[in-house]
N, C-alpha and C positions, 0 to 999 in steps of 0.2 A: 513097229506097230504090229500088233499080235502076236509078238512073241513074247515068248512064256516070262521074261522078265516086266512087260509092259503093264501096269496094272489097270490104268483108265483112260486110255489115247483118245485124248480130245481133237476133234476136228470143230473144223471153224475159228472163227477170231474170240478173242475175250474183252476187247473194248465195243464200246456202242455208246449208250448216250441214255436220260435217264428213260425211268421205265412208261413207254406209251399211254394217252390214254385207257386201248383194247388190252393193254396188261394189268392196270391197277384197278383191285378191288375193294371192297369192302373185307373184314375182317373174316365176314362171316360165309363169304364164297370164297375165297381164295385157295385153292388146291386142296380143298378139305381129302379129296379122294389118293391123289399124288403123297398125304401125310400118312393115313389112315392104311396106304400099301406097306410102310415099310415097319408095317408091328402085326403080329399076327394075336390073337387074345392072350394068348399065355405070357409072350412078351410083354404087353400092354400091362398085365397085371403085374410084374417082374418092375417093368419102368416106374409104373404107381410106387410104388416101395422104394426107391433110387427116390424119387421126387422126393417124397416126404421127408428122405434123409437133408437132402440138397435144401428143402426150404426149412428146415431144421438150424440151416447154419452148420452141418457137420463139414461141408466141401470144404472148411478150409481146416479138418482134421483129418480126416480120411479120404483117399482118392477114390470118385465115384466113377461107375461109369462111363461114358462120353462117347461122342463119334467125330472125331478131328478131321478136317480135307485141310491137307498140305501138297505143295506140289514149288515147282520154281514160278518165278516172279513171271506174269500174262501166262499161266498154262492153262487157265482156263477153269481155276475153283470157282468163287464164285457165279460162274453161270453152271457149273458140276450141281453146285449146293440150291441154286435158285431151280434146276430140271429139278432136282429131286424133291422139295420142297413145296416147290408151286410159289414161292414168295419172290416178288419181282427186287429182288437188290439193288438200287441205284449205280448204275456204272455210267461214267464216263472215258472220251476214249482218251489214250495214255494214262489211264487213273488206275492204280494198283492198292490192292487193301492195306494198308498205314496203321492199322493194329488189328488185336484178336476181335474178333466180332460172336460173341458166344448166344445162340439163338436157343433159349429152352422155351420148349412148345411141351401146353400142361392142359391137360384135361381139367373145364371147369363151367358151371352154371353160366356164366357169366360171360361174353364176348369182351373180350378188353388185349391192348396192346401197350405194354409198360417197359418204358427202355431203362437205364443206370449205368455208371461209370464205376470201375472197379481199379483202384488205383495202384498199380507198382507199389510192393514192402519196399521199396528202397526210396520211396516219395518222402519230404518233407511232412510234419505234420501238418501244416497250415494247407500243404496241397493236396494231401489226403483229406483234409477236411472240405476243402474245393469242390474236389473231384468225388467226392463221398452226396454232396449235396445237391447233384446233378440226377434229379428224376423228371421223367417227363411221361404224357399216358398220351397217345393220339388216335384218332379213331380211325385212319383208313390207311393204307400201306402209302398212298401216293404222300404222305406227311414223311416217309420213312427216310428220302431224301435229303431233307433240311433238318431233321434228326440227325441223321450221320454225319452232317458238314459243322454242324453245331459240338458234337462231340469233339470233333476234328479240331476244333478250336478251342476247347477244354485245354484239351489234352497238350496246348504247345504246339501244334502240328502245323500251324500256318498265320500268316502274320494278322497281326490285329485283334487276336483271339485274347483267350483268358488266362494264356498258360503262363504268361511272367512277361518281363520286361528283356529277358533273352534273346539271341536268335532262335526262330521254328525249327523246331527239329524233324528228319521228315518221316521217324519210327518211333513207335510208344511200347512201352509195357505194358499199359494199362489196356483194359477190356473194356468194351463196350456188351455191357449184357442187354439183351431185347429177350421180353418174354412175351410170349403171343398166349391167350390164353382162349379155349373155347370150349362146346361142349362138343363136340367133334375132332376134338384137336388130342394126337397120340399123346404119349406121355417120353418125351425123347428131347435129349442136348447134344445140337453140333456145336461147331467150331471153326471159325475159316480164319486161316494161321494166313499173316502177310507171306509174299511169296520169297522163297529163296535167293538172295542176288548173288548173281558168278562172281562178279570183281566190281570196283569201285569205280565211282563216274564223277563225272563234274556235281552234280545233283545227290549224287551215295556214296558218303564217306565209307572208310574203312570201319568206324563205330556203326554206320547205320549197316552195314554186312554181319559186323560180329554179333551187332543184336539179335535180328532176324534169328540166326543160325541159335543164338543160344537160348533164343525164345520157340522155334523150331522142336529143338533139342530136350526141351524140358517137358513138351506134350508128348515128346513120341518116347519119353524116359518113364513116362507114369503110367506102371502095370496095367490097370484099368481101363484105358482107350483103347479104343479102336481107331487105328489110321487108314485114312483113303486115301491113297498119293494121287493126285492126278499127272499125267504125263500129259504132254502136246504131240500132237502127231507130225507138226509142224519141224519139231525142234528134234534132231538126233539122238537115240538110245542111250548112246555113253555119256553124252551132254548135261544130262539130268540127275543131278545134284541129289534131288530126293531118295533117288533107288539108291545112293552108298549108301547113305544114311538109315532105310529103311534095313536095309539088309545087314545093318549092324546090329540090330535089334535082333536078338536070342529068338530064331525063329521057333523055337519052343514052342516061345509063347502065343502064334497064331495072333498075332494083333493087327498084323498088315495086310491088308485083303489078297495081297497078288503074291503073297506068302502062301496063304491058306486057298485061294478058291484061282488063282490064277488069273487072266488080265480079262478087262472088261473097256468096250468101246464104244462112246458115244459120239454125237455131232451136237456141237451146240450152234447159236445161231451164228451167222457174220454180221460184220457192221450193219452191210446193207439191208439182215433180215431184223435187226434190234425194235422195229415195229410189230414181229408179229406176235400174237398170242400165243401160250404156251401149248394149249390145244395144235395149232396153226405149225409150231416148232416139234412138236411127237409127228405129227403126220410126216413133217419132212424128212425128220427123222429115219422114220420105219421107211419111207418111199427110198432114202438112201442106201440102206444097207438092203433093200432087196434086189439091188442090180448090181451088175459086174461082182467083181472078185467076193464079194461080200455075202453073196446068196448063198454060198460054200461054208461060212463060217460058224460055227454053232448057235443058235437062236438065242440061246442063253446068256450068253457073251456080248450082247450086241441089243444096245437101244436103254433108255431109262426105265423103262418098266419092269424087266428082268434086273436091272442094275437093284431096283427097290426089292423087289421078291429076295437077292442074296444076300445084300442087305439086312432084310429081316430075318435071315435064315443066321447071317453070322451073328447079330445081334443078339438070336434066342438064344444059341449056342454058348456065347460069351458071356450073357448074363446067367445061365446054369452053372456056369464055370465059374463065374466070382464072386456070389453072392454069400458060400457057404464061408469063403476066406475073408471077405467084407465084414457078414456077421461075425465072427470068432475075432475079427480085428477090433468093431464096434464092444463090444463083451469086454476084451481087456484095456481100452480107452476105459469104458465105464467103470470096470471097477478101480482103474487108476486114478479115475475121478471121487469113486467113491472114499479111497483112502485120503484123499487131497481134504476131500470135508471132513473126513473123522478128525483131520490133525489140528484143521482149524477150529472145530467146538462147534457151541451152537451160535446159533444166527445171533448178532449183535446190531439190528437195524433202528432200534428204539431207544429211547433214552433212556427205559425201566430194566431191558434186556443190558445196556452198556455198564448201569449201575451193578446190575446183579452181577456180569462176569467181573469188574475192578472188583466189588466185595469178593469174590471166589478168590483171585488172585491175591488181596489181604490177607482174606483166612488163611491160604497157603502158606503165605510167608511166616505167618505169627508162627504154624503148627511146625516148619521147617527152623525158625529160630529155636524154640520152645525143646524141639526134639535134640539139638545141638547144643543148648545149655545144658540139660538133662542127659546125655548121653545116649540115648535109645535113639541110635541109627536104623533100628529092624522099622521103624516106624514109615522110613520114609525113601522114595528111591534118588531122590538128592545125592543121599551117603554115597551112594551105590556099593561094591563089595570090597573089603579092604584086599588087599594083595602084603602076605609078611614078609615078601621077597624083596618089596620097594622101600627104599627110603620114606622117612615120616612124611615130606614135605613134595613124594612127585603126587601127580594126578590121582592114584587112586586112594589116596591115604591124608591129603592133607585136610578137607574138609570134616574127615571126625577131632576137632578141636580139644573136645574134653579127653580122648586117649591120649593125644598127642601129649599135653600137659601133664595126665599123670605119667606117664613114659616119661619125662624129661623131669618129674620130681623123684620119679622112681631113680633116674641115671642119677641124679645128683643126692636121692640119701646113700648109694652105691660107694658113688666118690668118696664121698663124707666118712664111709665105712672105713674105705681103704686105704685112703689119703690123706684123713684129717686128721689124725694121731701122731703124736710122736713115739711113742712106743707103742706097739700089739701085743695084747699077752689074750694069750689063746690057751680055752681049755682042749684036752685032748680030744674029746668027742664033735668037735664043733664048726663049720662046714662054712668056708669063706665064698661068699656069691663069686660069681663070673660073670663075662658081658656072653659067653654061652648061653647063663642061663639068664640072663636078661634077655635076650632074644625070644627066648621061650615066653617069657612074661609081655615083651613089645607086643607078640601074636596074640596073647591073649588080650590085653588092653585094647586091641584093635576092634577084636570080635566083639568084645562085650557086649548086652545092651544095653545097661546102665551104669554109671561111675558114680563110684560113693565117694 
């Protein structure tokens, strides 16, 4: 704990019980201020542009940017992501996040809360269609509870639910997207990744580990995010599964906070404090770290409010830095799209538009017949270019038809020449063909553009 590898050493516990009455609010009070710290205007306007893409439907063409909290299994993200946030996340105690939970918060007229279920490419269709059908809108965060158990039950995750006739499985692929929507509200997507498991238990198969880890694995693999590991202060330095992980990652690229800005330390609350308000949880906070060993430690490093300030600070920084490669990524998607419509033609959505491309496709054919009886290859790119190095009959040469045939009436008045006599009586001046100089004539009958 505060050493240079530790990136967000959490104190206190990570279970409690759901969120108190003095915690749940309405849409429209809930941490407007605790949101609104971790963007500064320039960022804001940076995110507005990222949204637009994202509600575009690009997310699942190009990778946006993001802000992921990963960490091992109870270290304490969601209450990490609920300090920073101000949104009170349903926790129970032994209760561990059981899939991705993707929070985008969007600047909008309107106060509204709209959840969705985003289902594993590897789902069945009937289950993507399930799990695709799954929206719900509720008006106060205290509904956010029985939203999330409801999902839980989508998704297979526990018995009785909607997920099949199976056993429950106790990890998903699939996401649970919640979009919080206000006129106060940043422009910013987290992410809180289930937690890492060491080894397998009665309860966590060897499949429910590999997941984790490969679902893990695939956020902290896409350029574009930003990862917060959280650590426990609780649990030993080499213990923690996250920092290999994190540190496999090309620290180039500045993705992982305690890469780039070094470790940062909070207290969230304990069981026994799981009543108090989030105001109630900063003051103990701050009263924490100004006694004993802690009043030494740099201001900056220490408490959620500076945790948000670097936050926003890495955020601006990261989005200067990828928006120019985002753009020039977007630019050649598009014009890879654009070529995709040129090949397909014009839109055929009508019954007058369907008629008219068959007739196009008629007249083609007649002009492509028409040019093959007639000999005039130059007409059309059907022919395409003869080659006199190939035989009549490969690929570039067989479909000019009518050379082909005088070619082969040509060889056989040749034969006829040479071979159909019984005696040859030759004047002195008079010049017996060869398949040389037939050759010469094959090249020509090829090119032709017309055959008489």
């Amino acid at each position: 704990m505060g050493s240079k590898g530790n990136e967000d050493a959490v104190k206190g516990e990570h279970d409690g019980t759901k969120p108190s009455a003095n915690q749940t609010h309405g849409p429209e009070t809930i941490g407007t201020s605790s949101l609104d710290a971790l963007q500064s205007r320039d960022s804001r306007r940076m995110m507005v542009m990222v949204d637009k893409l994202r509600r575009s439907g690009l997310s699942g063409i190009v990778q946006l940017p993001q802000l992921v909290v990963c960490g091992d299994q109870s270290s304490g993200k969601s209450s990490v992501l609920e300090a920073l946030t101000g949104i009170p996340f349903p926790r129970k105690e032994n209760l561990c996040t059981r899939f991705a939970t993707e929070i985008i918060l969007r600047r909008a007229p309107q106060v509204s809360i709209s959840a969705k279920t985003i289902p594993d490419k590897v789902r069945s269709g009937e289950e993507k269609e399930r799990l695709e059908s799954f929206k719900r809108t509720i008006v106060d965060f205290s509904e956010l509870p029985d939203l999330m158990e409801e999902a839980t039950n989508l998704m297979g995750l526990s018995g009785g639910g909607d997920g099949g006739s199976g056993p429950a499985r106790a990890f998903s692929r699939d996401v649970l997207s919640i979009e919080i929507a206000g006129p106060d509200r940043p422009q910013l997507t987290l992410v809180d990744l289930p937690g890492l498991i060491h080894s397998e238990t009665k309860t966590q198969t060897k499949e429910d580990v590999d997941l984790i880890h490969g679902l893990v694995d695939d956020y902290l693999k896409e350029k574009r995010t930003i990862v917060m590991a959280v650590v426990s202060a609780k649990n030993d330095y080499a213990n923690q599964i996250i920092l290999k992980k994190c540190k496999d990652i090309d620290p180039k690229e500045n993705k992982v906070i305690f890469l780039e800005l070094g470790w940062h330390m909070l207290k969230n609350r304990s069981y026994k404090e799981s009543d108090k308000s989030f105001e109630e949880r900063n003051a103990a906070e701050k009263a924490f770290f100004s006694q004993g060993r802690y009043r030494n430690l740099p201001k900056d490093m220490l408490g959620v409010d500076a945790l948000r300030a670097r936050l926003s600070c890495a955020l601006y920084t990261h989005l200067k830095r990828e928006l120019p490669a985002l753009m020039e990524e977007l630019d050649g998607k598009h014009l890879d799209v654009c070529r995709e419509l040129e090949q397909m033609g014009e839109k055929r959505s009508t019954p007058q538009e369907q008629r008219r491309f068959l007739m196009g496709i008629s007249t083609t054919y007649q002009d492509i017949v028409k040019a093959a009886v007639n000999g005039q290859y130059a007409e059309h790119e059907f022919f395409g270019s003869p080659d006199p190095n190939a035989g009549m009959y490969e690929e570039s040469n067989k479909r000019r038809l009518c050379a082909i045939v005088k070619h082969l009436t040509s060889q056989f008045a040749l034969a006829m020449r040479q071979y159909g006599h019984t005696l040859a009586i030759l004047e002195s001046d008079s010049e017996v063909a060869t398949w040389e100089t037939e050759l010469e004539a094959l090249t020509k009958n090829l090119q032709i553009c017309r055959c008489k």
